[in-house]
Structure formats: structure tokens, C-alpha cells
C-alpha positions as CSV (number, residue, x, y, z in Angstrom):
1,X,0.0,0.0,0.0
2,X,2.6,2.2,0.8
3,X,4.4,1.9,-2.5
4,X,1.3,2.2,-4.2
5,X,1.2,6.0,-2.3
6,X,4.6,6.7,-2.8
7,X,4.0,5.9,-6.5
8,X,0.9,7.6,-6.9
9,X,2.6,10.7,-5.3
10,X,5.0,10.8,-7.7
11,X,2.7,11.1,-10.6
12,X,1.2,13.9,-8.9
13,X,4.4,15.8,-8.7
14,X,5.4,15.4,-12.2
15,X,2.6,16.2,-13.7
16,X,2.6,19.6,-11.8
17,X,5.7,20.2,-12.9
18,X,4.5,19.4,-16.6
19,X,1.3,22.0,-16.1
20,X,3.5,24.4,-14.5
21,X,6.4,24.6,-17.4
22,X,3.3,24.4,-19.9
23,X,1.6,27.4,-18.3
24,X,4.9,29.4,-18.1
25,X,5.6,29.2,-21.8
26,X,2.7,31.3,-23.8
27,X,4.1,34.0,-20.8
28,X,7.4,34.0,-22.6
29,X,6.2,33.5,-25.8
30,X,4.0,36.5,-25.0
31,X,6.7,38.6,-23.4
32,X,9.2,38.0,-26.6
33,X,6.0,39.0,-28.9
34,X,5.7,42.2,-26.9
35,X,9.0,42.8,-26.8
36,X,9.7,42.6,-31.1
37,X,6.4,44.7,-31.1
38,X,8.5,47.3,-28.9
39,X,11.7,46.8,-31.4
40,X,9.7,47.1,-34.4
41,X,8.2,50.6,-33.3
42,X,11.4,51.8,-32.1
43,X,12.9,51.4,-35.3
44,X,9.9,52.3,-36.9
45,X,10.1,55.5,-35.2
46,X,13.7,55.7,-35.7
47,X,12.9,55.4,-39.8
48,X,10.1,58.3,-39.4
49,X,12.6,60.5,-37.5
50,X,15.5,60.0,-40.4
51,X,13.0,61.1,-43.0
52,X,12.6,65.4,-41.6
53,X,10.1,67.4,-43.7
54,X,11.4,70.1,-46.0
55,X,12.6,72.8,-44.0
56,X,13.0,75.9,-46.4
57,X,10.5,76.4,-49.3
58,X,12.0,77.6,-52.1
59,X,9.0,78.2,-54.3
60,X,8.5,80.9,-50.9
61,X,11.6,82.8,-51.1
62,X,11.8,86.1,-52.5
63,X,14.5,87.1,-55.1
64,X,16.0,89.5,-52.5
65,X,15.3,86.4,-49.7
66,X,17.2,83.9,-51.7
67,X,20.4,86.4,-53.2
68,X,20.8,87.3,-49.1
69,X,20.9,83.2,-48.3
70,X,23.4,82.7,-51.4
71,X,25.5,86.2,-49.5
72,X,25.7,84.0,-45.9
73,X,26.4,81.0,-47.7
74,X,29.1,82.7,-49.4
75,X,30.7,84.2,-46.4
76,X,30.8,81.3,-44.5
77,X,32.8,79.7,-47.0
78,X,35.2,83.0,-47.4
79,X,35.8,82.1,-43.5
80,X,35.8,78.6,-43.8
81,X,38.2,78.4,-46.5
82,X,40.4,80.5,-45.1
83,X,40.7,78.8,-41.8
84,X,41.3,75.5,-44.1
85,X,43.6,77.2,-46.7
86,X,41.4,76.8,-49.6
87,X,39.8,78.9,-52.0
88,X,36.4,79.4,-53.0
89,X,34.1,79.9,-55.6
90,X,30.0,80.0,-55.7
91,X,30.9,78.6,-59.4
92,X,29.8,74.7,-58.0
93,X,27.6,74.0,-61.4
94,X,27.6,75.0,-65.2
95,X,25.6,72.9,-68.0
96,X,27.0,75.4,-70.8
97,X,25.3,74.4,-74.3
98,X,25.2,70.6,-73.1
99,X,21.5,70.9,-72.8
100,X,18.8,73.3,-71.9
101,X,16.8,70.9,-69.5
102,X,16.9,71.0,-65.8
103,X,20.1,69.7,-64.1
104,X,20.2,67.4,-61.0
105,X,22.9,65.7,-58.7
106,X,21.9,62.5,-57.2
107,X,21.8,61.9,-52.9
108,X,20.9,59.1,-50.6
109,X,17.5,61.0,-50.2
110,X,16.8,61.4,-54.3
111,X,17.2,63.5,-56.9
112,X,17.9,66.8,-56.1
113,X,17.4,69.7,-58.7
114,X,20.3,72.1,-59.2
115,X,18.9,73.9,-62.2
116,X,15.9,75.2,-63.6
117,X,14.4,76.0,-66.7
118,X,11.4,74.6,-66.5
119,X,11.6,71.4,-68.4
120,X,11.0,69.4,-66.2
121,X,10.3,71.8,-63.6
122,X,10.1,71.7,-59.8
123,X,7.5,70.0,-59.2
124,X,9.4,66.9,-61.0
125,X,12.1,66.7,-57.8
126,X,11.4,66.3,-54.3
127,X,14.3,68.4,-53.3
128,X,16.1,71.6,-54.6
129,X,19.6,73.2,-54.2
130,X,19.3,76.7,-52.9
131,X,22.9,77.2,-52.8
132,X,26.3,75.7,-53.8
133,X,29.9,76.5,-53.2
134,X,33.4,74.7,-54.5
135,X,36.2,74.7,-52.5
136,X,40.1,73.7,-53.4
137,X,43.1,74.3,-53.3
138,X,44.3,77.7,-55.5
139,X,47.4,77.2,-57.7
140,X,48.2,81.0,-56.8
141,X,47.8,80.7,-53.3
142,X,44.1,82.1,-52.7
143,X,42.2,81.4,-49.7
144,X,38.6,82.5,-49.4
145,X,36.3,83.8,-52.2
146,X,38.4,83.4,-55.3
147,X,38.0,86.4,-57.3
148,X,39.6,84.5,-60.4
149,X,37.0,82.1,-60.9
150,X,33.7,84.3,-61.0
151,X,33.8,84.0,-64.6
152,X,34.5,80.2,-64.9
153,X,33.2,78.6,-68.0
154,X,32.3,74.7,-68.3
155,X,35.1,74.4,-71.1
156,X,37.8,75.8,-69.0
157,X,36.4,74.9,-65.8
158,X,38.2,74.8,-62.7
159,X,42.4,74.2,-64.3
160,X,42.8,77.9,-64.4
161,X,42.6,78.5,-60.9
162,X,43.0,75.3,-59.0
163,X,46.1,72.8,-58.2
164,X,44.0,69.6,-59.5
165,X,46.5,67.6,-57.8
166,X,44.4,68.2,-54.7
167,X,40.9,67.6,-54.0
168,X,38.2,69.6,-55.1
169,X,34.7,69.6,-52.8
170,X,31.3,70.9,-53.9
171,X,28.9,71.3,-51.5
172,X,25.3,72.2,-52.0
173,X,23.1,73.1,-49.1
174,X,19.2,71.9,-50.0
175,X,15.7,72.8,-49.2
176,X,15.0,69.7,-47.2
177,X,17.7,71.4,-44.5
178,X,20.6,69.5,-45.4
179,X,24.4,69.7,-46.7
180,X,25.4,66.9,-49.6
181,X,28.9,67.1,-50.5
182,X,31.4,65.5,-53.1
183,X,34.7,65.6,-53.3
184,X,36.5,64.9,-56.6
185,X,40.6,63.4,-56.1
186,X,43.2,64.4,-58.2
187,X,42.7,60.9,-60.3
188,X,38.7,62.5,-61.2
189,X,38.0,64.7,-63.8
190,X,36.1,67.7,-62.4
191,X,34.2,70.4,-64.5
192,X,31.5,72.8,-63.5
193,X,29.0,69.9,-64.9
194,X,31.0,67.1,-62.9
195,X,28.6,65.3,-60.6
196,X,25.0,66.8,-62.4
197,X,23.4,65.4,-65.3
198,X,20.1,66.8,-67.3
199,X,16.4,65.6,-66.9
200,X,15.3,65.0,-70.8
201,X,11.6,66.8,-71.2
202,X,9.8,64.1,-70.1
203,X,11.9,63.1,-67.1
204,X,11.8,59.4,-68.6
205,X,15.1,59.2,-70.0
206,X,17.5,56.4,-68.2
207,X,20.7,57.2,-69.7
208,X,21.4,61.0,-68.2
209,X,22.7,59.4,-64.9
210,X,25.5,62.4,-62.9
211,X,28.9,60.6,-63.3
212,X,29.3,61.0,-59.1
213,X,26.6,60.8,-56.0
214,X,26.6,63.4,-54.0
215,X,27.0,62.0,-50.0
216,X,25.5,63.7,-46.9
217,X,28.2,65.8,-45.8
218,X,30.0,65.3,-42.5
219,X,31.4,68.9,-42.4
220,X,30.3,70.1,-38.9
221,X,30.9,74.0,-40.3
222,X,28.6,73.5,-43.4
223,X,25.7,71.2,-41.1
224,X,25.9,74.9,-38.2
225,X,25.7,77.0,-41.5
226,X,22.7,75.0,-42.6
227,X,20.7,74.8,-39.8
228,X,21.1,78.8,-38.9
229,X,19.7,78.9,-42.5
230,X,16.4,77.1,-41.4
231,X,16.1,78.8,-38.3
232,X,15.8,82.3,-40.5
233,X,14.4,80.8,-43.4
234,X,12.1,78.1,-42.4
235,X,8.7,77.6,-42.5
């Protein structure tokens, strides 16, 4: 009889250690759903919070509005550059007789219009250069605005002025409140139209693809620069 007990009491046992694992596990199995639900809207939020809204409206800006932005732009590069020892020049883009359709460089974000003449427009890019500025190294010395190169054609392009044995950065600072940059080594050929290409009328054409992507920039200076310009020009 008493083995029969002892054996019957076992049983018990187990099998409430059987019910007890069992009713433990949907806890976990809830727990680890709750916390990927977390992840997933952490990162979620995290995707939302990389994608900002457009910060200046160009379409907005007055003439006078917009030539005072491309003056500020301007001489924070004259300071810039002189603290870094290069020169500069608001000459960043030229499209020459290469074609009389709008011009774009290419960013992680999209396409991001650099000229406009209407064809395809504005309204045909997401995002829109408001100003641009090239920096290098001056073959004569120059460091700051670079005099020399306000007249810089597409044809001559940078040779005149700059040592192309050293880098050559362009920087454009964009209506969605950010900085792209691109800097061309001495092994790159770099013109006024380096790193653009031209929308065809219909905005369908595959083959005008800019020979370089422009990056976000990691210039602290230009990212300050960019975000006073929101603060005074913002919506």
C-alpha cells in the first residue's frame, strides 16, 4: 500500500511540474512577442525620424530672400576656407550648351534639382539646391572667395585656378535642411557639370545618370551654416 502511495505521489508531482512549465511558456512567448512589437516601433520611429520634412521652401523665397541666403552661404565659405587654406568659388555648377533641360545631382535621399528652366520643372524633384559653393586648393595661393574664378566657363572649368593635384569639394546646401557634399581626387575629372546630369523633357530618360553621387556631408561648419539657415528661413 505504501508503495502504491509513494507511486501515486510521484505522478502527482510530475505532472505539476509538466502543467507548470506548460503554463509558463505562452508568458514567454507573449513577453518576446511584446518585446519585437517594442523593437519594431522603435525602429519604426527611428525610420520616421530620419525622414525630416522640407525645412526651407524655395517656391516661398523672395529674389532679395534667396540672393541674401546665397551672400551667408558665401561668407561662411570666405571664413571657412580661409581657416582650411582653400579657396572658393560659388561657381559649383555649369551645364553650358550641353542641354537646356533642368540639371540634378543624385543623394541618398533622391534626386535633387540644381537647375531650372522649366523642363521638367520643380515639381518633377522632391528636393532643390538653394545654394552651392566649391572649395580647393588655389594654384596662386588664394584662400577665401576666389576672385579668379567668377567667370568660370564649363570648357575651362576649374584648371585655371585650382592645383587639380588636390581635391576639389562641392557642396550644396538643399531645401530639405541639409548639406550633400562630393569631393572629386586628383585621379577624377572635375568640371563645373561634374557630378550633375540633365532631366530629358519628359523626365523618362534612363541614360542621363550624374557621373558622381553626392553624399550627406560630415562637415560640422557647413551642417551649423545649414541649420542657422532654417532657423531664418524656415517655414
Amino acid at each position: 500500500m505504501m508503495k502504491r502511495f509513494l507511486t501515486y505521489s510521484a505522478a502527482i508531482a510530475s505532472l505539476s511540474l509538466l502543467l507548470t512549465g506548460c503554463s509558463g511558456q505562452p508568458e514567454k512567448k507573449t513577453s518576446d512577442a511584446n518585446a519585437q512589437t517594442t523593437q519594431h516601433e522603435s525602429k519604426q520611429a527611428s525610420n520616421n525620424n530620419d525622414e525630416i520634412e522640407i525645412k526651407i521652401d524655395k517656391a516661398k523665397l523672395s529674389d532679395k530672400e534667396h540672393e541674401k541666403m546665397k551672400k551667408e552661404v558665401l561668407d561662411w565659405a570666405d571664413k571657412y576656407g580661409k581657416q582650411q587654406g582653400l579657396a572658393v568659388s560659388n561657381r559649383y555648377f555649369g551645364a553650358g550648351e550641353i542641354s537646356s533641360g533642368d540639371w540634378y545631382a543624385m543623394t541618398p535621399k533622391g534626386e535633387l534639382q540644381v537647375s531650372n528652366q522649366g523642363s521638367p520643372g520643380p515639381k518633377a524633384f522632391d528636393r532643390h539646391n538653394l545654394v552651392g559653393v566649391v572649395m580647393y586648393k588655389s594654384k596662386d595661393g588664394t584662400t577665401g572667395l576666389d576672385s579668379k574664378a567668377k567667370n568660370l566657363t564649363n570648357i575651362e572649368s576649374y584648371q585655371n585656378v585650382a592645383d587639380l593635384n588636390q581635391p576639389v569639394t562641392k557642396y550644396l546646401f538643399a531645401d530639405d535642411g541639409r548639406v550633400y557634399e562630393y569631393t572629386f581626387q586628383p585621379e577624377e575629372k572635375v568640371e563645373l557639370s561634374s557630378g550633375f546630369a540633365p532631366k530629358d523633357h519628359n523626365d523618362k530618360d534612363p541614360n542621363l545618370k550624374p557621373d558622381h553621387p553626392f553624399e550627406l556631408s560630415d562637415n560640422a561648419s557647413a551642417n551649423q551654416e545649414m541649420q542657422r539657415l532654417v532657423k531664418e528661413y524656415g517655414n
